[in-house]
DRENDO-1510 file (C-alpha; in Angstrom, 1 decimal, always signed):
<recs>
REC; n; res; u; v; w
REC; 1; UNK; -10.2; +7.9; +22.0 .
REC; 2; UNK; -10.8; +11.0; +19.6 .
REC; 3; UNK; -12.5; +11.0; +16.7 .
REC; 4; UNK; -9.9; +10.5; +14.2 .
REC; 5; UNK; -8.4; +7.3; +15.8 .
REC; 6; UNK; -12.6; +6.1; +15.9 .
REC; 7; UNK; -12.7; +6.5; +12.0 .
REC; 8; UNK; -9.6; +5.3; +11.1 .
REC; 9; UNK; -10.7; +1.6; +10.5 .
REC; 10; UNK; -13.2; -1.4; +11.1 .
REC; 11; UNK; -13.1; -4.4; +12.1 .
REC; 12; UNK; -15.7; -6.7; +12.8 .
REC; 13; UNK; -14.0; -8.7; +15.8 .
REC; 14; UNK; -12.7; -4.9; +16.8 .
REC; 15; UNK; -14.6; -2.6; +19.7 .
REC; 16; UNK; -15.7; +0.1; +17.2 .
REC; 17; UNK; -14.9; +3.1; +20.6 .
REC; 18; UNK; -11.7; +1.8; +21.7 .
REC; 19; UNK; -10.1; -0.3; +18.9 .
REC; 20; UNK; -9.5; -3.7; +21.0 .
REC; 21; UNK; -10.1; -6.8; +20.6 .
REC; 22; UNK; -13.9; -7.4; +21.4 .
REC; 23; UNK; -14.5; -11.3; +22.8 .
REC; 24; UNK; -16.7; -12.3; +22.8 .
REC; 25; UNK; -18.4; -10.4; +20.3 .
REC; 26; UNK; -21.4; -7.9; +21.0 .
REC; 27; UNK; -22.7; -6.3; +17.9 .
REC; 28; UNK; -25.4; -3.4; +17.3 .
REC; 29; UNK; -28.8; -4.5; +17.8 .
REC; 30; UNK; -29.8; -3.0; +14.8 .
REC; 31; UNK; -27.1; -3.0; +12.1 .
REC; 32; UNK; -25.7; -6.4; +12.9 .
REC; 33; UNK; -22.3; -5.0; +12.1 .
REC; 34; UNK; -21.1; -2.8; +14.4 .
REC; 35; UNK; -18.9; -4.5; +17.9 .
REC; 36; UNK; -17.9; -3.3; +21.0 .
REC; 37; UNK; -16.9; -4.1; +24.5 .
REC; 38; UNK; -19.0; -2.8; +26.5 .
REC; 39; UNK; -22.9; -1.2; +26.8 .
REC; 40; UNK; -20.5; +1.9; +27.8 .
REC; 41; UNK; -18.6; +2.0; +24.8 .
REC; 42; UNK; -21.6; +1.6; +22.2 .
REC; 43; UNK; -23.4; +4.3; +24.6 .
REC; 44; UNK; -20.6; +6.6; +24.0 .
REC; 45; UNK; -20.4; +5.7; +19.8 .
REC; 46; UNK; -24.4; +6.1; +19.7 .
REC; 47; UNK; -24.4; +9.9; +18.5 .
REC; 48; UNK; -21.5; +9.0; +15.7 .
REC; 49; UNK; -23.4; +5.4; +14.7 .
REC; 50; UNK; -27.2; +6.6; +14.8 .
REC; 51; UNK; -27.8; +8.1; +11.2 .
REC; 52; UNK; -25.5; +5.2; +9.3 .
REC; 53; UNK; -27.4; +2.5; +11.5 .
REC; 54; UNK; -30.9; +3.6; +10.7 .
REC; 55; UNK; -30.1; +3.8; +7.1 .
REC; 56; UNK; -28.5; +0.0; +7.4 .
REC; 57; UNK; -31.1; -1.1; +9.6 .
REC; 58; UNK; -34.2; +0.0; +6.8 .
REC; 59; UNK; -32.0; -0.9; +3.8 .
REC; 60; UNK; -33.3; -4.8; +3.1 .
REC; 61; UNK; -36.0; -3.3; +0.8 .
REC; 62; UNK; -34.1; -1.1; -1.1 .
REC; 63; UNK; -30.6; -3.6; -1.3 .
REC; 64; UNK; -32.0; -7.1; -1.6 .
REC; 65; UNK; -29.5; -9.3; -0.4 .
REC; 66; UNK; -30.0; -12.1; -3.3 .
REC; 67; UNK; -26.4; -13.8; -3.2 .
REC; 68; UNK; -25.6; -17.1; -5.0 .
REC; 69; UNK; -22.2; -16.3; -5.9 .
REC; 70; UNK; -18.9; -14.9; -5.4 .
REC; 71; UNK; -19.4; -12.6; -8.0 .
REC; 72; UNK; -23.4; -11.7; -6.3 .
REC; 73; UNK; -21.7; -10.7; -3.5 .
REC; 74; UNK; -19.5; -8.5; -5.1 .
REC; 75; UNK; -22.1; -7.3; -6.9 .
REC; 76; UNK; -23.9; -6.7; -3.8 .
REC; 77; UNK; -21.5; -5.1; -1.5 .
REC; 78; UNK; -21.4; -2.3; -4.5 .
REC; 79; UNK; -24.6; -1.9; -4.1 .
REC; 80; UNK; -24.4; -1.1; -0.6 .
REC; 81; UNK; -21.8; +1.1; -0.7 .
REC; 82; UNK; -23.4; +3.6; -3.5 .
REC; 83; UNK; -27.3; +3.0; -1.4 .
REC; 84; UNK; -25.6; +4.3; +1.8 .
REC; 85; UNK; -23.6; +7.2; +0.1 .
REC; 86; UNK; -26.9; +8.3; -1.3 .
REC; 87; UNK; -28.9; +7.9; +1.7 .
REC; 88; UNK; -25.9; +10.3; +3.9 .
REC; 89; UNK; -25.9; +12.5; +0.6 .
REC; 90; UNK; -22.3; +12.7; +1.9 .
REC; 91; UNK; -19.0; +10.9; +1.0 .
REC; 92; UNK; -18.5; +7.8; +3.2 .
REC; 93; UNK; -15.8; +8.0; +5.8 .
REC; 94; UNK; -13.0; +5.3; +5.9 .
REC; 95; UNK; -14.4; +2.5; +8.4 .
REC; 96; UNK; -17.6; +3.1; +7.0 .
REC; 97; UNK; -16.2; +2.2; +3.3 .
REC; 98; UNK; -14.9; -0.3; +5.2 .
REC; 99; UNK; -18.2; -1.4; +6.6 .
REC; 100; UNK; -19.6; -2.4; +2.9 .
REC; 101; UNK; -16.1; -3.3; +1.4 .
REC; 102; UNK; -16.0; -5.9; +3.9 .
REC; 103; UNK; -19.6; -7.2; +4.5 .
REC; 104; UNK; -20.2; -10.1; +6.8 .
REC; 105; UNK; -20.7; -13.1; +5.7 .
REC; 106; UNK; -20.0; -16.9; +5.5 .
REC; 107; UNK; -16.9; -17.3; +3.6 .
REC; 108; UNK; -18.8; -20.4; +2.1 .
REC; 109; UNK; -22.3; -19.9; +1.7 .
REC; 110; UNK; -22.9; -15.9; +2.0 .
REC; 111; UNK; -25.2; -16.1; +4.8 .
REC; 112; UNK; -25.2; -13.3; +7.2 .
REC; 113; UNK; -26.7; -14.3; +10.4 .
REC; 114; UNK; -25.3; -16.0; +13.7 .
REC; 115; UNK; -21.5; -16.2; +11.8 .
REC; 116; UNK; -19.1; -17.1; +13.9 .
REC; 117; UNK; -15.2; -15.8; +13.8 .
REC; 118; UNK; -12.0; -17.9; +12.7 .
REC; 119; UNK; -10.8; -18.1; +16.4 .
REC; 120; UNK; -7.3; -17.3; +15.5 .
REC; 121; UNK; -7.4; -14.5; +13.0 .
REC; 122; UNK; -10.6; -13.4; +14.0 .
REC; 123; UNK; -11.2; -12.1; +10.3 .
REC; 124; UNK; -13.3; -14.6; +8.6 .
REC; 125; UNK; -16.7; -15.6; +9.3 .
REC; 126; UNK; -18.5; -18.7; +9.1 .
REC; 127; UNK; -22.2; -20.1; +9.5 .
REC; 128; UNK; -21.5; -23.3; +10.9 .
REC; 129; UNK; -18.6; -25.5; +11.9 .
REC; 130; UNK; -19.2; -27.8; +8.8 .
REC; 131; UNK; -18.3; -24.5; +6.5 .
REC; 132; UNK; -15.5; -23.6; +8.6 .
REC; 133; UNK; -13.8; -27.6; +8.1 .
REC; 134; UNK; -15.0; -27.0; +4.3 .
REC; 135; UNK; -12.8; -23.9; +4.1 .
REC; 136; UNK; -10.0; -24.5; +6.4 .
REC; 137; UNK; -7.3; -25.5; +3.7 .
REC; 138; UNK; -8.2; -22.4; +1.5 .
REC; 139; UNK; -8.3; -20.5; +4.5 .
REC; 140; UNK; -4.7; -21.5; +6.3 .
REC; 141; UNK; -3.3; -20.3; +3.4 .
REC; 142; UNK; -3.7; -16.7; +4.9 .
REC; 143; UNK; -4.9; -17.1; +8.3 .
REC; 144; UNK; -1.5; -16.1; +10.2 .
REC; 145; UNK; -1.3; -13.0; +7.3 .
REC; 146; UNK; -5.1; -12.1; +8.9 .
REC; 147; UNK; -3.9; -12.1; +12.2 .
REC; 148; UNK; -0.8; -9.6; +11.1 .
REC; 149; UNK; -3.2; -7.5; +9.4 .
REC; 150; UNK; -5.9; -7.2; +12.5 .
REC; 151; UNK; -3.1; -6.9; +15.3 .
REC; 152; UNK; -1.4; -4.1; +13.3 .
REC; 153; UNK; -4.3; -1.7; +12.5 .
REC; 154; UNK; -5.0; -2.6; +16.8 .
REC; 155; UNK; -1.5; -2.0; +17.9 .
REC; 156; UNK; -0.8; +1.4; +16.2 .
REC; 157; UNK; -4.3; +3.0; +16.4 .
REC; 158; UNK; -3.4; +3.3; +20.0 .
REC; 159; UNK; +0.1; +4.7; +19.9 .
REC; 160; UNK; +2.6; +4.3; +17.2 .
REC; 161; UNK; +6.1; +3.9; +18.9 .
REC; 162; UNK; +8.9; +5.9; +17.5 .
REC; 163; UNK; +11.7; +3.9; +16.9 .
REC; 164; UNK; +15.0; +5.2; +15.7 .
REC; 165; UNK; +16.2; +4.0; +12.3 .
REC; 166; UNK; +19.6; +5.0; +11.3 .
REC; 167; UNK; +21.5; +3.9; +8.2 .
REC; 168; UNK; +24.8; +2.7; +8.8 .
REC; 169; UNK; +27.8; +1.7; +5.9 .
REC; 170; UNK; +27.9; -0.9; +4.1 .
REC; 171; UNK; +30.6; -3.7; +3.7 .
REC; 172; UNK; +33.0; -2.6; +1.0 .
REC; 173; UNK; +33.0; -6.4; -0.2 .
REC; 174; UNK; +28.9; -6.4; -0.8 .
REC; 175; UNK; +29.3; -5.2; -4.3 .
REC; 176; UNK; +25.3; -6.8; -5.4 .
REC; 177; UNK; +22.3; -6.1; -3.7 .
REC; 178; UNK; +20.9; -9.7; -2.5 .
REC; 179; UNK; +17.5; -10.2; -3.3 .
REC; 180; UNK; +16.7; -11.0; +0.5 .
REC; 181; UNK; +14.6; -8.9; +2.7 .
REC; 182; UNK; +17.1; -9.1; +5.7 .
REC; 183; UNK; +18.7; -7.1; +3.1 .
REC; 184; UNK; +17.7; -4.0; +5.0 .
REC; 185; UNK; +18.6; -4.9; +8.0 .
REC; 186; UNK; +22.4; -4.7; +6.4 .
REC; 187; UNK; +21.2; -1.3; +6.2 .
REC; 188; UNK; +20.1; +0.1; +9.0 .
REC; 189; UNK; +20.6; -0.1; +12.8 .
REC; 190; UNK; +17.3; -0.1; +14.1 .
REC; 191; UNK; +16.3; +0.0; +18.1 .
REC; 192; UNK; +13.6; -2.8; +17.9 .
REC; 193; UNK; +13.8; -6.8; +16.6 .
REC; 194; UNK; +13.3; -7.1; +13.0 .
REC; 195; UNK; +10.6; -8.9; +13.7 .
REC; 196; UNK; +8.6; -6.7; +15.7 .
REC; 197; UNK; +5.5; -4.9; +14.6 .
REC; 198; UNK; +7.5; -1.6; +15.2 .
REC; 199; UNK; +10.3; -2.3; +12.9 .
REC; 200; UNK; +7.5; -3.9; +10.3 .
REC; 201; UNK; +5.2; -0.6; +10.4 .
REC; 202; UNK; +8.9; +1.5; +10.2 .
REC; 203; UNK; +10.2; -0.6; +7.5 .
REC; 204; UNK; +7.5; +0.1; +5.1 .
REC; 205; UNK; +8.6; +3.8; +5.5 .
REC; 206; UNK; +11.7; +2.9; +3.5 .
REC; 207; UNK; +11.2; -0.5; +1.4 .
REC; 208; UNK; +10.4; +1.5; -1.6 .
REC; 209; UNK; +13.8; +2.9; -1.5 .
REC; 210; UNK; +15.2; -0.3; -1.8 .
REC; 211; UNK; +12.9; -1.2; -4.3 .
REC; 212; UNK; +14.3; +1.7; -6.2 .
REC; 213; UNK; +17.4; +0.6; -5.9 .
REC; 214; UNK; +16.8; -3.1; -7.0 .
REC; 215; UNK; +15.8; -1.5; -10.3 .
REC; 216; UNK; +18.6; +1.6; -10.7 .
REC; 217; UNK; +20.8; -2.2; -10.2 .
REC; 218; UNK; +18.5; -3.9; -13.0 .
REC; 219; UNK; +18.6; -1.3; -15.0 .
REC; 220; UNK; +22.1; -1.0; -15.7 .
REC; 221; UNK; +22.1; +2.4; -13.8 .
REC; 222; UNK; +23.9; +1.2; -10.8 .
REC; 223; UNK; +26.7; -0.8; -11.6 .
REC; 224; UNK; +29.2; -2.5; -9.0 .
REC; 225; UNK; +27.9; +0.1; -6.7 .
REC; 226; UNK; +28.3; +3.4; -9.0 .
REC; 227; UNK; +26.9; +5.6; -11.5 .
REC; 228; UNK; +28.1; +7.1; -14.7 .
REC; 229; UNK; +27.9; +10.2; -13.0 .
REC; 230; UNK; +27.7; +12.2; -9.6 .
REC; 231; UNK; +24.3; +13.0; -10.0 .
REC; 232; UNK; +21.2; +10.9; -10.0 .
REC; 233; UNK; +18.0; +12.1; -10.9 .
REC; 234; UNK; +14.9; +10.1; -10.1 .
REC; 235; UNK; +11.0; +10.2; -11.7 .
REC; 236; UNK; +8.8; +9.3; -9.4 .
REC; 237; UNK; +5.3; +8.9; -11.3 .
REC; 238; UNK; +1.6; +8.7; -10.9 .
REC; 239; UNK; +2.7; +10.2; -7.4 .
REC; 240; UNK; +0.3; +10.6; -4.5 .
REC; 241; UNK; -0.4; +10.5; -0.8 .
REC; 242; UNK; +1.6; +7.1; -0.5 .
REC; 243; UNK; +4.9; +8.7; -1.4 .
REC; 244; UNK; +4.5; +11.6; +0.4 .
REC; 245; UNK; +4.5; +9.3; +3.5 .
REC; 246; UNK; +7.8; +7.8; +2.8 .
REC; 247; UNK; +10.7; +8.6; +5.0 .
REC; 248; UNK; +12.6; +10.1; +2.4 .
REC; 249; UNK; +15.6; +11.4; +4.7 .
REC; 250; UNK; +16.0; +7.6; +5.5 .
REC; 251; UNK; +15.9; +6.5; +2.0 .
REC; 252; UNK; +18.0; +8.7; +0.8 .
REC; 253; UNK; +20.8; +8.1; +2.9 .
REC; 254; UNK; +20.6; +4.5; +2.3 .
REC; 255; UNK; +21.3; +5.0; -1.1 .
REC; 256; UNK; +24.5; +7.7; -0.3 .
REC; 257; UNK; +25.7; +4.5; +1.5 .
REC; 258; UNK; +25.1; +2.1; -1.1 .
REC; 259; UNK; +26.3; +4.2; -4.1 .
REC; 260; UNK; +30.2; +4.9; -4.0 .
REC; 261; UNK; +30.0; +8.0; -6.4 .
REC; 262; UNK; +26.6; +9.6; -5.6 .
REC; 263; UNK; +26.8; +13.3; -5.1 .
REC; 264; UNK; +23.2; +14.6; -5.7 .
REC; 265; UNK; +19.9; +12.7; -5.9 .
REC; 266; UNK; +17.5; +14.7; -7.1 .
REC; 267; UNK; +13.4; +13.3; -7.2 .
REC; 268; UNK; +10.4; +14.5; -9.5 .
REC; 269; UNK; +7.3; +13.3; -7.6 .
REC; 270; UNK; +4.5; +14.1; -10.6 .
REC; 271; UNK; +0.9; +13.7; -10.5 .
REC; 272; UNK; -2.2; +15.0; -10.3 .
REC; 273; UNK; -2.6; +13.9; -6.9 .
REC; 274; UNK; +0.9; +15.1; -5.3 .
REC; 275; UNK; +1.2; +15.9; -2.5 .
REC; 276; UNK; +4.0; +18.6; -2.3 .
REC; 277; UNK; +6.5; +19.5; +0.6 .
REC; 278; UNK; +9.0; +22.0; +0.2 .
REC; 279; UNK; +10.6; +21.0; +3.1 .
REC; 280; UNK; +11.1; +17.5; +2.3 .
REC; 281; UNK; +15.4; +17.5; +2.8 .
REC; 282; UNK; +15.3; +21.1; +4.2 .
REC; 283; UNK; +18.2; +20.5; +7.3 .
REC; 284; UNK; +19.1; +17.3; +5.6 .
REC; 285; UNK; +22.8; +17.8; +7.0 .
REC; 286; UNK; +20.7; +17.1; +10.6 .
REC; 287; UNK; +20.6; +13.7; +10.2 .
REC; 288; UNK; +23.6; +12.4; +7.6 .
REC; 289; UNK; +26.3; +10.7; +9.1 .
REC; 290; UNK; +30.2; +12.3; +8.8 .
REC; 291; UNK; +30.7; +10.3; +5.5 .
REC; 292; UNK; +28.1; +11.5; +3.7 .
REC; 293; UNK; +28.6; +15.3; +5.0 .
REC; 294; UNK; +32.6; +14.6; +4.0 .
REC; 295; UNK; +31.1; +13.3; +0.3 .
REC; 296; UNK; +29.2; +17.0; +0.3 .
REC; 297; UNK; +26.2; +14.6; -0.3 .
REC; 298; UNK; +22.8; +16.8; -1.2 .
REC; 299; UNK; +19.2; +15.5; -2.0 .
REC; 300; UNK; +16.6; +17.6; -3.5 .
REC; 301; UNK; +12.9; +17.5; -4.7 .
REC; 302; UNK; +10.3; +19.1; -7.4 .
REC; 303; UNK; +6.6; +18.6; -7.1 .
REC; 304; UNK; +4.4; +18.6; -10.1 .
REC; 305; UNK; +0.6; +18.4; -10.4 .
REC; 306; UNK; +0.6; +17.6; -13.7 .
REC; 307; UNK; +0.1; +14.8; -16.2 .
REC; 308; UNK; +3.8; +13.6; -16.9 .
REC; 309; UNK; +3.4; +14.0; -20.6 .
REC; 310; UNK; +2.5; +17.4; -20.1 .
REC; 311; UNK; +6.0; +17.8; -17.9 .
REC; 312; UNK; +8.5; +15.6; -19.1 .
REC; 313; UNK; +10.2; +18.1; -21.2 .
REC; 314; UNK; +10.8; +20.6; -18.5 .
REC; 315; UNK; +12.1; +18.3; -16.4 .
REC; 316; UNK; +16.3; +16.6; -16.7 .
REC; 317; UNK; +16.4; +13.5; -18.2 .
REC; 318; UNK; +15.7; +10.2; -15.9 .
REC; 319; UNK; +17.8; +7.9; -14.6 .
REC; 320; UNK; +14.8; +5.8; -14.2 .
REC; 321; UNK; +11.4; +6.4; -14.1 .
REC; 322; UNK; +9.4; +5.0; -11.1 .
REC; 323; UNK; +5.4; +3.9; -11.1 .
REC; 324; UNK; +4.3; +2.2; -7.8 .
REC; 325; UNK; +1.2; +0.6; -7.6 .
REC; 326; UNK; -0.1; +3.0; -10.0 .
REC; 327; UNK; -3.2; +0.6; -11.9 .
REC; 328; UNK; -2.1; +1.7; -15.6 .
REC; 329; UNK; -4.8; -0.8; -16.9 .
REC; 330; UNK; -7.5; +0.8; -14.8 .
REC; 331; UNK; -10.5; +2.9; -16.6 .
REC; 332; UNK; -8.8; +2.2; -20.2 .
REC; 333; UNK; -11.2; +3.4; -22.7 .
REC; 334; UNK; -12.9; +5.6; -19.5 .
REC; 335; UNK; -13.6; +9.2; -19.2 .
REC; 336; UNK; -11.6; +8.8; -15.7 .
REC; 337; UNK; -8.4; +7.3; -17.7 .
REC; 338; UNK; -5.7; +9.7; -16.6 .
REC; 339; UNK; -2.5; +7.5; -18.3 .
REC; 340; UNK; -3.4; +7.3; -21.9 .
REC; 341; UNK; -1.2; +10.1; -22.8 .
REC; 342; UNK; +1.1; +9.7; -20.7 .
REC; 343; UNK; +1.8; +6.1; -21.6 .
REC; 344; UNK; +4.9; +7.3; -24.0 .
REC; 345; UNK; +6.3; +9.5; -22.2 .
REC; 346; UNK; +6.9; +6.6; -19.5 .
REC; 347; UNK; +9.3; +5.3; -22.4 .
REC; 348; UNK; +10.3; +8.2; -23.8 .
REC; 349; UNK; +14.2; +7.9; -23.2 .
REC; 350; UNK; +15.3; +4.4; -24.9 .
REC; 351; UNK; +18.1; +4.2; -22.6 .
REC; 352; UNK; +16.1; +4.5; -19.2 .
REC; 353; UNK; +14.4; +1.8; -17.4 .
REC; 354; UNK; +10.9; +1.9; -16.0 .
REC; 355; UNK; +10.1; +0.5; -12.9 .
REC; 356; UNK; +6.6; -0.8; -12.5 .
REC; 357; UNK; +5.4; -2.2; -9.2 .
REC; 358; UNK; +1.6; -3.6; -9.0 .
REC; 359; UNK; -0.5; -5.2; -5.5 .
REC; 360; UNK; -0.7; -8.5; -7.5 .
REC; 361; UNK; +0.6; -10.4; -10.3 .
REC; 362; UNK; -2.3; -9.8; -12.4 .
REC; 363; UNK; -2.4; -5.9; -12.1 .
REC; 364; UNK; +1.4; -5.8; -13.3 .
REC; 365; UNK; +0.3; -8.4; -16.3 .
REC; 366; UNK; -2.5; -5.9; -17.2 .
REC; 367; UNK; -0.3; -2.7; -16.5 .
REC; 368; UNK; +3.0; -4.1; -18.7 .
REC; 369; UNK; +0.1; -5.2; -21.5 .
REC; 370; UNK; -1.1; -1.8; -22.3 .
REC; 371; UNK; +2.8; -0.2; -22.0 .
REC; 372; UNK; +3.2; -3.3; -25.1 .
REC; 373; UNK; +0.1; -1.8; -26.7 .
REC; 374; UNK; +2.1; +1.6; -27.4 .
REC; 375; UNK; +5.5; +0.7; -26.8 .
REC; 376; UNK; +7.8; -1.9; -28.0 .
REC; 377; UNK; +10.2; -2.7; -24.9 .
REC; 378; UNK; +12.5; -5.4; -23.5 .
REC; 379; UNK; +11.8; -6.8; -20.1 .
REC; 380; UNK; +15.3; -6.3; -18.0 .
REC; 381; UNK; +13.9; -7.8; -14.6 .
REC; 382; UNK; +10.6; -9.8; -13.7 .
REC; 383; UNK; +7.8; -9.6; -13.7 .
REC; 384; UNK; +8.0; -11.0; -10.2 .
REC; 385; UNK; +7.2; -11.1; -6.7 .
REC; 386; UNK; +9.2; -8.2; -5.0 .
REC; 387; UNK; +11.0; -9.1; -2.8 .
REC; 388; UNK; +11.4; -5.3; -0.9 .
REC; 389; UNK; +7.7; -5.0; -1.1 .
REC; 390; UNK; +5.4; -3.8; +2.4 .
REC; 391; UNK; +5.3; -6.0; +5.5 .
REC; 392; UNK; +1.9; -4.9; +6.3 .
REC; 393; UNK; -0.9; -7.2; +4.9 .
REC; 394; UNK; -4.1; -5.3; +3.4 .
REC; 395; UNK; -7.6; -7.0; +2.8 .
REC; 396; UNK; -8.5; -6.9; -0.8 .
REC; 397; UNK; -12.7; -6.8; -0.8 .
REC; 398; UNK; -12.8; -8.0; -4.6 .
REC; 399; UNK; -10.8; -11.0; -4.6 .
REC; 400; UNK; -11.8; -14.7; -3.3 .
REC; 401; UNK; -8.7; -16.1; -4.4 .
REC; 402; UNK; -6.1; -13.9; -3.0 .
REC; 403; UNK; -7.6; -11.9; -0.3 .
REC; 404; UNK; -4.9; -10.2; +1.0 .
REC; 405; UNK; -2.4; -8.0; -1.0 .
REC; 406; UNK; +1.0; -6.4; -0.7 .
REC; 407; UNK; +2.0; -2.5; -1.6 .
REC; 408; UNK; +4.8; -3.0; -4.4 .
REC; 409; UNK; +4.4; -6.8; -4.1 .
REC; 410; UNK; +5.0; -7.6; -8.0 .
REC; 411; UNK; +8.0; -6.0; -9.3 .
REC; 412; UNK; +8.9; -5.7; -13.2 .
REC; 413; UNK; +11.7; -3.4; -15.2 .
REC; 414; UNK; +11.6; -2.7; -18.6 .
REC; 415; UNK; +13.5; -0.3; -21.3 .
REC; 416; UNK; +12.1; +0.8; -24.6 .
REC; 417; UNK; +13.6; -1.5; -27.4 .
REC; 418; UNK; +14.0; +1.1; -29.7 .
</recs>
């Protein structure tokens, strides 16, 4: 196992070496949080763990663990975090973010010794069997969605299986897209089950495309499968690593399929985080089927770090703008708010919608209330659960409620009124 798989996540029911399932359950000695298989395996960690582990095992006096509440916890595991950044002087690696975001502890109570594992999801801890009974309704809510989440980050940390995903046409008759998720597999021929963890980790490669989709439809800007024109031009906002790891060739070619006229699609990915790739469709020809090559169908991309306020006019006008997951409502009134003037420009055409998509309902609430704040718009679609959002589950550290969240799993449309 190299070093890069070793880092790429934790799990607390997870051998920290090899990434398998560890039953039962052997932790460090002396950070309590580490797991693994085997003496072999923590033998072989010992050089990566040592430092981290030294700094947890000392830390009592210098993070007291005083938690009577959700929100003391919370509180707490912050404190950890920023006490073992400044102890490393270092940024923290991904599983060891992970180790803080995701302390142990009784779901019920908050106490952190001799916790014992949901036996199913093997995800949530619990003191005693009277606090598991206590929290078994609250719990079943989620528990299969834990399991997803665990065997997934397991199963593809090993070897991620190339599957083949090829569009294929669409019915002539199908003149709506169906807000069902066996939508896309209408869409594509795929060599694995649609249930399969293959096609779910695939599938998330290419649900935001129909998520744009759904909202060029709610928009207006699709219409019985058409545009106004032959060209479609496509703002994609706020972008960072998360589009850049979209299969773009995929998407694309889904929406050649599903829109009659299309000629061109053209995508602004603008941010100060993008990521850029020149050769995004570079051979695109490669991989279109004979329709698409007959239709002299093209796709091309522009990259911009930049503020979109401080782009927008160089770019062609929007068919729709696009925002996914992008937290609006986050750091307002902050020195690290990077939307407050760009909020406008997000409306700037009154004839083109804005798609929003948020991890939960209450971060697309927050995100549409400051876009009210400076622009008066009409809601066209949602907000709503998305119905094209992620497969994949991911743990949310902050919420008790909800503890598991959704990329692009609310969905909302709007159009300034003006």
């Amino acid at each position: 196992m190299n070093q890069t798989n070793l880092n790429n996540f934790f799990k607390p029911s997870v051998c920290h070496y090899c990434k398998c399932i560890s039953l039962p359950i052997k932790r460090c000695n002396s950070c309590k949080i580490l797991a693994y298989c085997c003496k072999d395996h923590q033998t072989a960690d010992w050089k990566n763990h040592k430092k981290l582990c030294k700094i947890i095992a000392n830390e009592n006096s210098a993070v007291i663990y005083d938690v009577n509440s959700y929100s003391d916890f919370i509180d707490y595991k912050k404190r950890r975090g920023h006490y073992w950044r400044s102890q490393l002087g270092r940024d923290l690696q991904i599983f060891e973010m992970q180790m803080w975001l995701f302390t142990l502890a009784c779901a019920v109570c908050f106490k952190r010794e001799d916790l014992l594992p949901c036996k199913y999801c093997l995800s949530v801890y619990y003191c005693s069997e009277e606090h598991q009974n206590k929290h078994k309704e609250s719990h079943s809510k989620f528990c299969d969605e834990f399991k997803l989440a665990l065997d997934m980050d397991c199963y593809f940390i090993h070897s991620i299986p190339v599957i083949s995903l090829h569009p294929k046409e669409v019915e002539d008759e199908l003149m709506s897209i169906p807000e069902d998720k066996n939508f896309l597999s209408s869409l594509i021929e795929c060599s694995a089950t649609i249930e399969s963890m293959e096609f779910k980790n695939n599938s998330d490669e290419i649900l935001s495309g129909l998520t744009i989709l759904l909202g060029l439809q709610q928009g207006d800007v699709i219409v019985k499968r058409t545009i106004s024109s032959n060209n479609l031009n496509i703002h994609i906002v706020g972008s960072s690593n998360f589009e850049y790891n979209l299969n773009w060739i995929c998407i694309t070619e889904i929406m050649c399929h599903w829109i009659m006229n299309v000629q061109k699609i053209h995508f602004d990915f603008i941010g100060p985080g993008c990521l850029s790739d020149s050769n995004l469709f570079q051979h695109l020809e490669n991989f279109l089927c004979s329709k698409c090559m007959k239709r002299k169908f093209t796709a091309t991309a522009s990259f911009h770090q930049s503020f979109y306020h401080d782009v927008i006019i160089k770019l062609h006008k929007p068919d729709i703008v696009v925002a996914f997951n992008n937290g609006i409502h986050e750091y307002i009134d902050s020195i690290n708010d990077t939307w407050k003037e760009s909020l406008k420009s997000l409306l700037r055409y009154n004839s083109v919608p804005l798609l929003l998509t948020a991890y939960t309902e209450s971060e697309l609430t927050s995100d549409l209330n400051r876009i009210l704040s400076v622009s008066d718009v009409k809601f066209i679609y949602g907000p709503k659960k998305n119905i094209f959002s992620n497969t994949r589950p991911l743990q949310d550290w902050e919420s008790e409620i909800n503890p598991l969240y959704y990329i692009n799993n609310y969905i909302a449309v709007v159009r300034n009124k003006s």
